[in-house]
PyMOL Python script that loads the backbone (N, CA, C, O; Angstrom):
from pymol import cmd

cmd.read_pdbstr("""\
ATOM      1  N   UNK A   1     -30.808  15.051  30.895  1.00  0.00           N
ATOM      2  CA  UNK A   1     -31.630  16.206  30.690  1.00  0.00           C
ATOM      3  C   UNK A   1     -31.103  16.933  29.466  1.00  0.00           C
ATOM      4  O   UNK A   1     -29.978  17.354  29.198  1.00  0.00           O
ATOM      5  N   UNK A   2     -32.234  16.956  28.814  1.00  0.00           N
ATOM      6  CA  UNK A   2     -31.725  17.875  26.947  1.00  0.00           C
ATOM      7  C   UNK A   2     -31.776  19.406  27.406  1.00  0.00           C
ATOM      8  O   UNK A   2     -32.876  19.718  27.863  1.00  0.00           O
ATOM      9  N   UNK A   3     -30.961  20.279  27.385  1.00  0.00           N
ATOM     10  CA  UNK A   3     -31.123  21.439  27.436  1.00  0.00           C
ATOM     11  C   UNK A   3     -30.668  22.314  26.567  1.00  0.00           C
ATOM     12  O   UNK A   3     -29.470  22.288  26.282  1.00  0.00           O
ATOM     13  N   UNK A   4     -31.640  23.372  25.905  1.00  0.00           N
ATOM     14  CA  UNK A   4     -31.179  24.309  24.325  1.00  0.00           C
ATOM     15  C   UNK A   4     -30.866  25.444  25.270  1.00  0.00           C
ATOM     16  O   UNK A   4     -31.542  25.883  26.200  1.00  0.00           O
ATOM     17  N   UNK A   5     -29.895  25.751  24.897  1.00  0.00           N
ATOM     18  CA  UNK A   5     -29.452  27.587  24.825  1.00  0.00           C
ATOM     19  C   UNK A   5     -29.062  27.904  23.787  1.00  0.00           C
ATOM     20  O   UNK A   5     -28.098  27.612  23.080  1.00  0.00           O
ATOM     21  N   UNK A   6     -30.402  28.935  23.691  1.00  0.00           N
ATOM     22  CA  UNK A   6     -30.277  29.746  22.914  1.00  0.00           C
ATOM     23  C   UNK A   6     -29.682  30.999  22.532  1.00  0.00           C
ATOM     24  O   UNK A   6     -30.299  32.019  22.840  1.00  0.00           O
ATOM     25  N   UNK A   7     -28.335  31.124  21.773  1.00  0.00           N
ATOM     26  CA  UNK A   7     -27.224  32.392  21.452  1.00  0.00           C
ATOM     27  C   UNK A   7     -28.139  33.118  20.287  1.00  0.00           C
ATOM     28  O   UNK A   7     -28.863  32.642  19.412  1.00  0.00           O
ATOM     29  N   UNK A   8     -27.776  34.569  20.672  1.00  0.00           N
ATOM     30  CA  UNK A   8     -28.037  35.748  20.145  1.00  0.00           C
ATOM     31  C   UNK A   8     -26.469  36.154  19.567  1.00  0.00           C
ATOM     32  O   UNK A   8     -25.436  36.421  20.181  1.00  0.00           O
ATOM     33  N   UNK A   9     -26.712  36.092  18.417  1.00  0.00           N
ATOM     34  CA  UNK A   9     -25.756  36.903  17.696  1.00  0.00           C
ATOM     35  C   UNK A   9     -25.539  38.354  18.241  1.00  0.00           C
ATOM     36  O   UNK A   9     -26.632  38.850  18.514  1.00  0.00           O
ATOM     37  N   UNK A  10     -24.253  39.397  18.548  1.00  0.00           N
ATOM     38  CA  UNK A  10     -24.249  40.495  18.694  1.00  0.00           C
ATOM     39  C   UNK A  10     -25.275  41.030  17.217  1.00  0.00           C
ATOM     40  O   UNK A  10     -26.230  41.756  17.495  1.00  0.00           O
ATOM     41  N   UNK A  11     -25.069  40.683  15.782  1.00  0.00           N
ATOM     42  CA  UNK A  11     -25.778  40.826  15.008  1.00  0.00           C
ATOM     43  C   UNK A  11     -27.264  40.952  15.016  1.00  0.00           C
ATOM     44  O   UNK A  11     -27.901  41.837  14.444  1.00  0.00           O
ATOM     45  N   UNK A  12     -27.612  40.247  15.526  1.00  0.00           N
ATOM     46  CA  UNK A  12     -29.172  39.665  15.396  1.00  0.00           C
ATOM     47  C   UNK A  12     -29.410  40.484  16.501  1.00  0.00           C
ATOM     48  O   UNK A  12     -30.276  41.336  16.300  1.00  0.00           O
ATOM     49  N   UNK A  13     -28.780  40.479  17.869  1.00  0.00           N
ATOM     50  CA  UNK A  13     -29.425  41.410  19.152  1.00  0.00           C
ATOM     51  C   UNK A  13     -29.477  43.394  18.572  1.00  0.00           C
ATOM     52  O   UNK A  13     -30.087  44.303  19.136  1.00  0.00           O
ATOM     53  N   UNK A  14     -28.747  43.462  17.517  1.00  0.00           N
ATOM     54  CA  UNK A  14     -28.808  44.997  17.809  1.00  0.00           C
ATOM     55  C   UNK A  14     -29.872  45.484  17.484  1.00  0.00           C
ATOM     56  O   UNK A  14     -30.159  46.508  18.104  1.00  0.00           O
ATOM     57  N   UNK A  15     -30.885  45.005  16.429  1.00  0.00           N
ATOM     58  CA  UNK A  15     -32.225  45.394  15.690  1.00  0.00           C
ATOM     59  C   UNK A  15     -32.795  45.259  17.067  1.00  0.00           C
ATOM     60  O   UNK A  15     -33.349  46.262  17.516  1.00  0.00           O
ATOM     61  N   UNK A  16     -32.752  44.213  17.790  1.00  0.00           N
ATOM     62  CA  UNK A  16     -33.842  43.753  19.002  1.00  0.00           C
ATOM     63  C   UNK A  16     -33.138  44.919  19.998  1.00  0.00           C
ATOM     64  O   UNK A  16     -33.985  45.440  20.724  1.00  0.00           O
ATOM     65  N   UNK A  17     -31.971  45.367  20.163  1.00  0.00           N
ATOM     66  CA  UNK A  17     -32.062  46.767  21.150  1.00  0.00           C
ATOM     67  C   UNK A  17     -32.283  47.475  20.569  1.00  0.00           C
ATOM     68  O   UNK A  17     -32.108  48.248  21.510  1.00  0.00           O
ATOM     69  N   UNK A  18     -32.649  48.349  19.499  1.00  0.00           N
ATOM     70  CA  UNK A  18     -32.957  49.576  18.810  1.00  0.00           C
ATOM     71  C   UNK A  18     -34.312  49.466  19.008  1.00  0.00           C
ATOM     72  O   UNK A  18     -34.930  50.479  19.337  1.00  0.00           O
ATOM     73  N   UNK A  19     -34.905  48.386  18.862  1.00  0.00           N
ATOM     74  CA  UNK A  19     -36.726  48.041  18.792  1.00  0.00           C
ATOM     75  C   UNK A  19     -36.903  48.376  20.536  1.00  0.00           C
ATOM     76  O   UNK A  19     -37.942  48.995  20.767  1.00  0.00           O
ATOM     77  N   UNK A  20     -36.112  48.085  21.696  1.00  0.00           N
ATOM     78  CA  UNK A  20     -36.369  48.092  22.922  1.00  0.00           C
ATOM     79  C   UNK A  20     -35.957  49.761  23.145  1.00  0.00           C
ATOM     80  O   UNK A  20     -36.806  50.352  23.811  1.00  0.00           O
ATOM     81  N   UNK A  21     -35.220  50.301  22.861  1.00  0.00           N
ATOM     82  CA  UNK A  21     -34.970  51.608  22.578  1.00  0.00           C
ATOM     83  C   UNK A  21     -36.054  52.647  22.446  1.00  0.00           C
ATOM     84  O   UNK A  21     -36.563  53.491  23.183  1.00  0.00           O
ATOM     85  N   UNK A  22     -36.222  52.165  20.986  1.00  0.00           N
ATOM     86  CA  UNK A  22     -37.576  53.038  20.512  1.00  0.00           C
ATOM     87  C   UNK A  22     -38.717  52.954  21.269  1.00  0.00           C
ATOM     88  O   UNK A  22     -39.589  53.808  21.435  1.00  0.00           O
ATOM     89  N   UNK A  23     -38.597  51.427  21.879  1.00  0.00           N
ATOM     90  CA  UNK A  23     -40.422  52.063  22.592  1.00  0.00           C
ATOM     91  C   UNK A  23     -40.383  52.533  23.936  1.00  0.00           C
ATOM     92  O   UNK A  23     -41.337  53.212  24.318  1.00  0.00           O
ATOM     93  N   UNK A  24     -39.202  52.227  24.922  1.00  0.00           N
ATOM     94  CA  UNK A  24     -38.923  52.941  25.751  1.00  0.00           C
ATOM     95  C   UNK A  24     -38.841  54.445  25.356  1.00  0.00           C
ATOM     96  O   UNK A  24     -39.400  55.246  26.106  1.00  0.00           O
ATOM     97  N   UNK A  25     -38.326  54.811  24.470  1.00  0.00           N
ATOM     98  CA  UNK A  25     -38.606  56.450  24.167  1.00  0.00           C
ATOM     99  C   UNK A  25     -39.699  57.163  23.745  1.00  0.00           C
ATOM    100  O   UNK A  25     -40.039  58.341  23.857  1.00  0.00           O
ATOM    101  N   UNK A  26     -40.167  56.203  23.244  1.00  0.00           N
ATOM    102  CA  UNK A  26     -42.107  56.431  22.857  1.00  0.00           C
ATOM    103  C   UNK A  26     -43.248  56.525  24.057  1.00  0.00           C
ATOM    104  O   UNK A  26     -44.244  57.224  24.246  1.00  0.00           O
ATOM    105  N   UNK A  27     -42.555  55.414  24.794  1.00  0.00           N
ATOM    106  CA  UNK A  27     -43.279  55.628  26.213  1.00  0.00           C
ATOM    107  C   UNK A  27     -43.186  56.515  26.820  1.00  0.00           C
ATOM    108  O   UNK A  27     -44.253  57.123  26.903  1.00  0.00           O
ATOM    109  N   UNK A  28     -41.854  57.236  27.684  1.00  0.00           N
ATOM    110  CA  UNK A  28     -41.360  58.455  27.823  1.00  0.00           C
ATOM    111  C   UNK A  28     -41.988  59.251  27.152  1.00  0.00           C
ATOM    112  O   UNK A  28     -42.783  59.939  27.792  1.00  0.00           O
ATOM    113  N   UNK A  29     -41.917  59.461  25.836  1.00  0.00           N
ATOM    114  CA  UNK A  29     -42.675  61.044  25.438  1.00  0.00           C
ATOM    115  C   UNK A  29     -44.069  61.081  25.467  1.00  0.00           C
ATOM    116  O   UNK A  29     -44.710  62.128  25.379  1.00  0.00           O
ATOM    117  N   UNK A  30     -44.728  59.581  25.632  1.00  0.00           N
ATOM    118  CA  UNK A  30     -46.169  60.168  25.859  1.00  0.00           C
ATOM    119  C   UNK A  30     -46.465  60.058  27.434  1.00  0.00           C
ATOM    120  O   UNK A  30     -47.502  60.561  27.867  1.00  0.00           O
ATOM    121  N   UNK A  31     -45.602  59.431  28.265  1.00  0.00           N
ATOM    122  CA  UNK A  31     -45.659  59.676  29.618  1.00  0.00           C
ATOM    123  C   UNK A  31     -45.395  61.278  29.874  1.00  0.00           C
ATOM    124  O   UNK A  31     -46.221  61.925  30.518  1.00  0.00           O
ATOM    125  N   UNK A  32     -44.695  61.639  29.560  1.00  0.00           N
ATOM    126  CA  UNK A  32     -44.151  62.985  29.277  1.00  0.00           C
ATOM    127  C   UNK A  32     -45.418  64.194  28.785  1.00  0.00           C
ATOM    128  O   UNK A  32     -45.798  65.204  29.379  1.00  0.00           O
ATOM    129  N   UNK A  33     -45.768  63.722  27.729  1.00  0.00           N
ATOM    130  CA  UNK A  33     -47.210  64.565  27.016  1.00  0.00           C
ATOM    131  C   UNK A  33     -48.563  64.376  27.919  1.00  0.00           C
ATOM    132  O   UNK A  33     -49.368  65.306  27.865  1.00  0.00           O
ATOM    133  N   UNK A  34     -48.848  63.366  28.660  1.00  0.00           N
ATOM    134  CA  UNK A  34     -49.524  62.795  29.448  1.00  0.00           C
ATOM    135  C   UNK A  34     -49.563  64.324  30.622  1.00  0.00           C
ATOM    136  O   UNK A  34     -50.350  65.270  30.665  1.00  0.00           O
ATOM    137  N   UNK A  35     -48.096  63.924  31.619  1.00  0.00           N
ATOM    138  CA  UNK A  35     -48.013  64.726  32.442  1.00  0.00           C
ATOM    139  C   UNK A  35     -48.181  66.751  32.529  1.00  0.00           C
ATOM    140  O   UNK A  35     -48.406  67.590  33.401  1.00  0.00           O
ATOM    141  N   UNK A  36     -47.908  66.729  31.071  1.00  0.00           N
ATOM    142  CA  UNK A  36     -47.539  67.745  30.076  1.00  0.00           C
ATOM    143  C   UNK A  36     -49.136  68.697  30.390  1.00  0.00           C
ATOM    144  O   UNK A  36     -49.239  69.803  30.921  1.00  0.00           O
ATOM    145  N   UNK A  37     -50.388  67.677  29.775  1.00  0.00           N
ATOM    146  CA  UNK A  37     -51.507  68.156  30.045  1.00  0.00           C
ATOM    147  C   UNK A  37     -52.338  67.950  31.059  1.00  0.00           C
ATOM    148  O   UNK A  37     -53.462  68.442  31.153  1.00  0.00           O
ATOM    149  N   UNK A  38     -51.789  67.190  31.874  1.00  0.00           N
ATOM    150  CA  UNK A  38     -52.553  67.299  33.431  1.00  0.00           C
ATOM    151  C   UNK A  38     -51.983  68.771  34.128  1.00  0.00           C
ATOM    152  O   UNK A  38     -52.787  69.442  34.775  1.00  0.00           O
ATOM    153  N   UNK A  39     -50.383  69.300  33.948  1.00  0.00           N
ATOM    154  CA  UNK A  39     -49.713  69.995  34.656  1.00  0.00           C
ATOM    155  C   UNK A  39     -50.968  71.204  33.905  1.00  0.00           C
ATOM    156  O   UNK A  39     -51.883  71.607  34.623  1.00  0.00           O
ATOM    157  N   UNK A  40     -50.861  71.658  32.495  1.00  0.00           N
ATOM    158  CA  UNK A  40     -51.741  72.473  31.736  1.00  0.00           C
ATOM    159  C   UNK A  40     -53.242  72.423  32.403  1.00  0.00           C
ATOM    160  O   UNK A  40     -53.803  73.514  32.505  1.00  0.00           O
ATOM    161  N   UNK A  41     -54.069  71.053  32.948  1.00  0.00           N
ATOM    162  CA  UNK A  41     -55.259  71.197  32.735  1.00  0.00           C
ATOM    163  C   UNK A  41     -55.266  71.993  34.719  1.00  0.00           C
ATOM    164  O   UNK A  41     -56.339  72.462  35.099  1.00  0.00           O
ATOM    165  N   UNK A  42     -54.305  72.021  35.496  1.00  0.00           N
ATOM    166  CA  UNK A  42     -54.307  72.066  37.013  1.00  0.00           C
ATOM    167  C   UNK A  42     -54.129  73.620  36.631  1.00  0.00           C
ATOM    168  O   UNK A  42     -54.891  74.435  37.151  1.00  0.00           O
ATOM    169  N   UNK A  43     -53.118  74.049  35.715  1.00  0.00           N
ATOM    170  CA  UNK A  43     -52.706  75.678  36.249  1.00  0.00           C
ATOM    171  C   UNK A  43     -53.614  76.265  35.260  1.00  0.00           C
ATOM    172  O   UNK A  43     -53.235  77.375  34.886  1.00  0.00           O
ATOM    173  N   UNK A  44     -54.764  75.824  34.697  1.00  0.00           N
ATOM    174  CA  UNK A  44     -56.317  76.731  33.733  1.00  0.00           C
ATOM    175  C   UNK A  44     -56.741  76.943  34.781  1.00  0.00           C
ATOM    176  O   UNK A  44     -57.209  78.078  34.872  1.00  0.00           O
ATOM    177  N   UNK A  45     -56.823  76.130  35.998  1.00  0.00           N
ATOM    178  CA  UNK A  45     -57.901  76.808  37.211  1.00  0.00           C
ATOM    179  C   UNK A  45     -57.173  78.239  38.094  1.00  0.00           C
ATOM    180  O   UNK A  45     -57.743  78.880  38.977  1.00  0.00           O
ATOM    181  N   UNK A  46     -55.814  78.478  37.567  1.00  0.00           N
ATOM    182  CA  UNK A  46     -55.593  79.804  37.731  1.00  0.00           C
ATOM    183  C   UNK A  46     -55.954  80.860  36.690  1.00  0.00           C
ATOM    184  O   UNK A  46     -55.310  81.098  35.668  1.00  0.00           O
ATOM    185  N   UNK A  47     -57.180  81.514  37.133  1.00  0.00           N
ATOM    186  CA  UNK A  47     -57.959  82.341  35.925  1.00  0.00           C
ATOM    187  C   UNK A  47     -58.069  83.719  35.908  1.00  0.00           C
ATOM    188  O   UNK A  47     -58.718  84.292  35.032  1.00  0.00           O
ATOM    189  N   UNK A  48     -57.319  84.482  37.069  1.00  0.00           N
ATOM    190  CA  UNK A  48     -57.128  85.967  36.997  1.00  0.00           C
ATOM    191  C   UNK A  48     -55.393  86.439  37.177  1.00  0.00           C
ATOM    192  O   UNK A  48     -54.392  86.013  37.753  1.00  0.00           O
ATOM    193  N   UNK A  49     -55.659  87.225  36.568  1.00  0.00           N
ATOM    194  CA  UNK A  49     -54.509  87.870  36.447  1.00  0.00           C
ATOM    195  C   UNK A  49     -53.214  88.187  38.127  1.00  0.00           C
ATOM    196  O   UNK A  49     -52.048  88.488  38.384  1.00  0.00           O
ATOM    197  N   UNK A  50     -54.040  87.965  38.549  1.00  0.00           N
ATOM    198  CA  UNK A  50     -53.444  88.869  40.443  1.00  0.00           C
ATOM    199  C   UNK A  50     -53.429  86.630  40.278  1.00  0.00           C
ATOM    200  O   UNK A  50     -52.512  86.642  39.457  1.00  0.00           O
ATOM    201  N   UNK A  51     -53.637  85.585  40.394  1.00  0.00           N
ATOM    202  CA  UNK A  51     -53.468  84.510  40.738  1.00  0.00           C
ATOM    203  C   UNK A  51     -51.892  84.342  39.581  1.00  0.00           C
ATOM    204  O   UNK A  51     -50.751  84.143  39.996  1.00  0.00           O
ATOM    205  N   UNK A  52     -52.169  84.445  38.598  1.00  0.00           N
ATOM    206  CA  UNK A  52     -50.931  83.986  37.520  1.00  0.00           C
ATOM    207  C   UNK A  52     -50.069  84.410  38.343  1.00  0.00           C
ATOM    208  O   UNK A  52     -49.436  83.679  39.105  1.00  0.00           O
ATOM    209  N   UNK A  53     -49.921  86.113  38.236  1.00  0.00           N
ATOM    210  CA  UNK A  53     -48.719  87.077  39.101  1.00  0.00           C
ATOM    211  C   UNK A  53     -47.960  85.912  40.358  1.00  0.00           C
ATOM    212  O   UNK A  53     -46.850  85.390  40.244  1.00  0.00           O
ATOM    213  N   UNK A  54     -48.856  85.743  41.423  1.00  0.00           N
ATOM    214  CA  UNK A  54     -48.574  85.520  42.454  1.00  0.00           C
ATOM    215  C   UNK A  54     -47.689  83.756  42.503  1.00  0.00           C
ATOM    216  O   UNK A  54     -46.801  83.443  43.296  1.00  0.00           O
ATOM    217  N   UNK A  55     -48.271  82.891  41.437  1.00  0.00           N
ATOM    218  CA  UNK A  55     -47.604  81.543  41.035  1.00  0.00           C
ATOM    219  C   UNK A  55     -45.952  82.374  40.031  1.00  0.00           C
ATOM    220  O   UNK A  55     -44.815  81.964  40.263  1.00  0.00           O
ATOM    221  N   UNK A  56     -46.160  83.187  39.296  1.00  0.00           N
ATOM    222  CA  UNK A  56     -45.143  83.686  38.647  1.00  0.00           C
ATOM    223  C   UNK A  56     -44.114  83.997  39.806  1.00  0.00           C
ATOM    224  O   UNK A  56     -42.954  83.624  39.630  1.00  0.00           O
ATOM    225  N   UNK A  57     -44.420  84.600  40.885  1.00  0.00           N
ATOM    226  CA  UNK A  57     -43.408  85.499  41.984  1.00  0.00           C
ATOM    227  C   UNK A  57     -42.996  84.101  42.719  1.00  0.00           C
ATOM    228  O   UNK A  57     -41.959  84.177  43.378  1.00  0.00           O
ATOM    229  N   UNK A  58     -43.666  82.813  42.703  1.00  0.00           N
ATOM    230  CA  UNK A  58     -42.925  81.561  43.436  1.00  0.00           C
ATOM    231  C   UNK A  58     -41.970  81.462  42.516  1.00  0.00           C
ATOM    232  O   UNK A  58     -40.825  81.358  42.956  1.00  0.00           O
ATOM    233  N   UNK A  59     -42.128  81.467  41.280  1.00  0.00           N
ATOM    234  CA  UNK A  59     -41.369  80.589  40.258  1.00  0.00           C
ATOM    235  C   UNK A  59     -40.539  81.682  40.291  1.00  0.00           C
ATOM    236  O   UNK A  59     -39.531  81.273  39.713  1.00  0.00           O
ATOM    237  N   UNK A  60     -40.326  82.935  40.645  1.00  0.00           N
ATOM    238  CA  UNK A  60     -39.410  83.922  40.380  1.00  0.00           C
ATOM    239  C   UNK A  60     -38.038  83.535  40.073  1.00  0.00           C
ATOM    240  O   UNK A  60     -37.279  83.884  39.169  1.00  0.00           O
ATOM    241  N   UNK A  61     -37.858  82.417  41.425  1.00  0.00           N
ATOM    242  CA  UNK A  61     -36.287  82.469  41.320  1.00  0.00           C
ATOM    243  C   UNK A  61     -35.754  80.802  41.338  1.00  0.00           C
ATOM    244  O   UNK A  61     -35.050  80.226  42.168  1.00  0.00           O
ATOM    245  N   UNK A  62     -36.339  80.335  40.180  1.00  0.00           N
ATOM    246  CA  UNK A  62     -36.111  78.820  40.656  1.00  0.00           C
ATOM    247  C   UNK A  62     -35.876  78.890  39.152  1.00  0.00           C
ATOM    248  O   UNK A  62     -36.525  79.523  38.319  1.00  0.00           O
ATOM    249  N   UNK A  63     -34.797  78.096  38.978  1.00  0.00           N
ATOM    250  CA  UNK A  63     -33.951  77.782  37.680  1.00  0.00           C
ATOM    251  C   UNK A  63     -34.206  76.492  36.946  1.00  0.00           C
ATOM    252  O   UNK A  63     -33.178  75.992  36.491  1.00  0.00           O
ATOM    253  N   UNK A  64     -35.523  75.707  36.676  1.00  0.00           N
ATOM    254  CA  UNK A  64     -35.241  74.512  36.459  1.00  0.00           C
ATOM    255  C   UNK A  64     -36.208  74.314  35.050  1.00  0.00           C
ATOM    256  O   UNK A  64     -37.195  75.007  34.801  1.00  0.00           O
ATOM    257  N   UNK A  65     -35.725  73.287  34.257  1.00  0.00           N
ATOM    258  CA  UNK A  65     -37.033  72.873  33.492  1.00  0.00           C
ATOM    259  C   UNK A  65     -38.299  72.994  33.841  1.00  0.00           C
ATOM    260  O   UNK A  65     -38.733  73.943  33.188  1.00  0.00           O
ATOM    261  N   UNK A  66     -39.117  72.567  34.497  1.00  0.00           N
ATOM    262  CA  UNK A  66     -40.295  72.505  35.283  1.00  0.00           C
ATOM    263  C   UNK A  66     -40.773  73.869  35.561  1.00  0.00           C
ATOM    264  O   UNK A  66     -41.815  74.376  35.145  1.00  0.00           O
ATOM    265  N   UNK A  67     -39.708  74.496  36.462  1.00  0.00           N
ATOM    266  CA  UNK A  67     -40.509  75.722  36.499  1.00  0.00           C
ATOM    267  C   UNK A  67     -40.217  77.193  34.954  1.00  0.00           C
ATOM    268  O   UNK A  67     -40.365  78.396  35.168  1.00  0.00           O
ATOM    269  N   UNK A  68     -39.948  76.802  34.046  1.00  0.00           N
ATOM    270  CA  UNK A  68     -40.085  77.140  33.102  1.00  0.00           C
ATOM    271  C   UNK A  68     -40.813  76.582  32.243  1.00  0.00           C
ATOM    272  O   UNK A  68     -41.018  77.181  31.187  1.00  0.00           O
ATOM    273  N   UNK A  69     -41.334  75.423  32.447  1.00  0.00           N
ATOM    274  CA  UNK A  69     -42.921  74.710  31.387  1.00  0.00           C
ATOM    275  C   UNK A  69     -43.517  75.390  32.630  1.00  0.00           C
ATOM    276  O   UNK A  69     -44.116  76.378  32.206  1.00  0.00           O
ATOM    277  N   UNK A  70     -43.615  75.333  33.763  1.00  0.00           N
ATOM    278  CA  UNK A  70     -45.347  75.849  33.900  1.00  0.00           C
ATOM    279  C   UNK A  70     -45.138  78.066  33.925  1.00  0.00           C
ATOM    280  O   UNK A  70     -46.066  78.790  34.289  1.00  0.00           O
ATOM    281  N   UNK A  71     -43.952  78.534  33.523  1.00  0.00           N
ATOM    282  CA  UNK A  71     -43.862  80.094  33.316  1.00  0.00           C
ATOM    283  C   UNK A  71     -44.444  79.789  32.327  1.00  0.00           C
ATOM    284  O   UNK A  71     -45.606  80.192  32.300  1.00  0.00           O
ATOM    285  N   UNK A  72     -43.844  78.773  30.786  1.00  0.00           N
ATOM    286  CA  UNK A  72     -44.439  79.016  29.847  1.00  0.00           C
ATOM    287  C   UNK A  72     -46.048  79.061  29.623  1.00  0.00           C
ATOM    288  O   UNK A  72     -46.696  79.867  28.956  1.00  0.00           O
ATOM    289  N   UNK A  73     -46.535  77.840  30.461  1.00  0.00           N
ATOM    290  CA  UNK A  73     -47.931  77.298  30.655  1.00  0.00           C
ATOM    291  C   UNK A  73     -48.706  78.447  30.640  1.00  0.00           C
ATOM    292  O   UNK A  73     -49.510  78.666  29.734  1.00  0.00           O
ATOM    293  N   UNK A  74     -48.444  79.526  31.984  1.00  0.00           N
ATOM    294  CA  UNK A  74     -49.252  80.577  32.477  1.00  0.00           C
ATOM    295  C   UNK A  74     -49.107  81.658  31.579  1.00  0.00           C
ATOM    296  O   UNK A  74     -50.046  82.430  31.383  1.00  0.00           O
ATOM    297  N   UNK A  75     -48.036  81.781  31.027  1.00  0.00           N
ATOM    298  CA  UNK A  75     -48.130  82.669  29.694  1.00  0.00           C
ATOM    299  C   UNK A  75     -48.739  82.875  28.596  1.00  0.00           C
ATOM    300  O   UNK A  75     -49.080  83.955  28.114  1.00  0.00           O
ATOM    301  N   UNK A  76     -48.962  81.207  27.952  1.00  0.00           N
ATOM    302  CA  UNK A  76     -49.926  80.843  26.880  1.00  0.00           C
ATOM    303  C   UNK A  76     -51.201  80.833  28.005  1.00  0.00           C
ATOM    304  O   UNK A  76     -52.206  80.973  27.308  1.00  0.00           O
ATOM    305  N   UNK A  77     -51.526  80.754  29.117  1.00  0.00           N
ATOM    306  CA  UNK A  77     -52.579  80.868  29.147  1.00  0.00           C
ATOM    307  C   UNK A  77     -52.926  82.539  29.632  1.00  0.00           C
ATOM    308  O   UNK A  77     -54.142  82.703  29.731  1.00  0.00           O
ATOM    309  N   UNK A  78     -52.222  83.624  29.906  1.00  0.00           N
ATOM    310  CA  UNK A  78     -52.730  84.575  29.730  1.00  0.00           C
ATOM    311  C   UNK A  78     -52.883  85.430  28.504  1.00  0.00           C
ATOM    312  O   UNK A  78     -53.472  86.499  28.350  1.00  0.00           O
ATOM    313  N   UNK A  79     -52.116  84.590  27.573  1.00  0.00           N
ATOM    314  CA  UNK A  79     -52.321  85.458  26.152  1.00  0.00           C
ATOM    315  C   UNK A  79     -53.624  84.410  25.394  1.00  0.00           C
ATOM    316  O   UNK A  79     -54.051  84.639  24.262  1.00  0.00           O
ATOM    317  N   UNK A  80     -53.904  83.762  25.884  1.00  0.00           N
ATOM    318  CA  UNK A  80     -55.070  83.636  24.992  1.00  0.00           C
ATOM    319  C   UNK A  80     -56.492  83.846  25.973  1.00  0.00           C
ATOM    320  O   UNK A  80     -57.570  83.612  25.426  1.00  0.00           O
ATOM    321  N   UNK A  81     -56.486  84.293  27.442  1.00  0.00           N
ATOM    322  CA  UNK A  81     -57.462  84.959  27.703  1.00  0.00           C
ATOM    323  C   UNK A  81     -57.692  86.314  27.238  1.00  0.00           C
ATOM    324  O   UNK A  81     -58.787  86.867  27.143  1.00  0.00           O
ATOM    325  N   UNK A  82     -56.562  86.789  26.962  1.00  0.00           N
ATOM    326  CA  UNK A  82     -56.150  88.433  26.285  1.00  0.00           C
ATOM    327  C   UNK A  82     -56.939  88.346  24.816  1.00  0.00           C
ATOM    328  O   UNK A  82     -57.572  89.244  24.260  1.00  0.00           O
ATOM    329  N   UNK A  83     -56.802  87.565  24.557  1.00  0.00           N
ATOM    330  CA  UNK A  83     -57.396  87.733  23.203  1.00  0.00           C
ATOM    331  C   UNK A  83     -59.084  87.239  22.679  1.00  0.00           C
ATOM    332  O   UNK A  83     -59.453  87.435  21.521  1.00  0.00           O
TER     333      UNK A  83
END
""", "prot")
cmd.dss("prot")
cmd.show_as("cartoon", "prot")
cmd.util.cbc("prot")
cmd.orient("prot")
């Protein structure tokens, strides 16, 4: 039985992990941007002022990424009903 194995240079493999790199991180940020505007298009259906307040007073005391994109979310969206 003829059998080839085929060696990867540490050389030759690093371009091929930087290329596996990059699109794993490309994926991520538009998985990311993806989730980004579904989270945006769910908290527009909070549309008065007494609804923002009351999602703001959950998020009062929670320390995390997440609940600081959707403080920010409800913010940009009450300043541009304001205007």
């Amino acid at each position: 039985m003829n059998t080839t194995t085929t060696h990867t240079t540490p050389a030759a493999s690093r371009p091929r992990q930087i290329l596996t790199t990059m699109r794993d991180e490309l994926r991520e940020r538009r998985e990311a941007r993806a989730a980004k505007r579904k989270l945006q298009a769910e908290l527009a259906t909070y549309s008065t002022r007494a609804e923002v307040d009351d999602l703001m007073a959950l998020l009062h005391h929670q320390e995390s990424a997440q609940a600081d994109q959707i403080r920010g979310i409800l913010n940009n969206n009450l300043q541009r009903r304001a205007s």
